[in-house]
N, C-alpha and C positions, 0 to 999 in steps of 0.2 A: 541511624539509618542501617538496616538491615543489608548484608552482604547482598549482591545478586546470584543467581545461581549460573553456570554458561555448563552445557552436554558438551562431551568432544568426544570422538572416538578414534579410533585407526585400524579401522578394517574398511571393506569394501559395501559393507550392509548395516545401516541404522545399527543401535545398541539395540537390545534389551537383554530385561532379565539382570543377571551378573554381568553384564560384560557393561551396562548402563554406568558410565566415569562423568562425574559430577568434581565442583572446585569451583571455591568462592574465587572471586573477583573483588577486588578492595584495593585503591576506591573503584567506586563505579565509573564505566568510561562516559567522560563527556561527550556531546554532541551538541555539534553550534542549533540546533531546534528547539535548544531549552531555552537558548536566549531569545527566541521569538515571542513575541504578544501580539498574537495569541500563538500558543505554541502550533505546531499542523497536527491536524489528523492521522495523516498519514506522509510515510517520507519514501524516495525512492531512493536507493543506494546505487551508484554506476551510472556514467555515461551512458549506456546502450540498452541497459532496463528502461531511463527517460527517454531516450528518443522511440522505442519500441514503444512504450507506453502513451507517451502524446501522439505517435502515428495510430494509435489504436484507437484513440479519444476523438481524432477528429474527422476517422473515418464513422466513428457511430454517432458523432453532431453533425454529418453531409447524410446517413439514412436518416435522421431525425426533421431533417428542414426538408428533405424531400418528401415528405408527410404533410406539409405544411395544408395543404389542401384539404387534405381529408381531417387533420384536424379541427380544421374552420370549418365544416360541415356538420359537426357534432354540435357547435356552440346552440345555444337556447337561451333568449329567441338570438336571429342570427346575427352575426356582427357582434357580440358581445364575448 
């Protein structure tokens, strides 16, 4: 298995250029999502990214059921 790569810098501004510091990683860090079947898609790292992110989720599924009407309007023929 191939090294991973990880950027790091210490200024106040992204790298580039020359100033872009690269450094293998070995071994690679685990993360309990590899032990998952199926693994996720996607994962969120912190406390407060989750809860920000499920408040975000379940305020756009209350605009989406509030559609509910106009959805069932479109069907053809209707009720289907």
């Amino acid at each position: 298995m191939a090294p991973r790569r990880m950027v790091s810098w210490r200024c106040s501004t992204p790298p580039t250029g020359s100033h872009l510091v690269t450094r293998s990683v070995w071994p690679p860090p685990s993360s309990p999502s590899v032990d998952q079947q199926p693994a996720p898609l996607r994962i969120i790292l912190g406390s407060q990214a989750l809860q920000t992110t499920v408040s975000v989720f379940k305020d756009r599924i209350a605009s989406f059921e509030a559609q509910t009407d106009l959805a069932a309007s479109t069907d053809f023929p209707p009720g289907e």
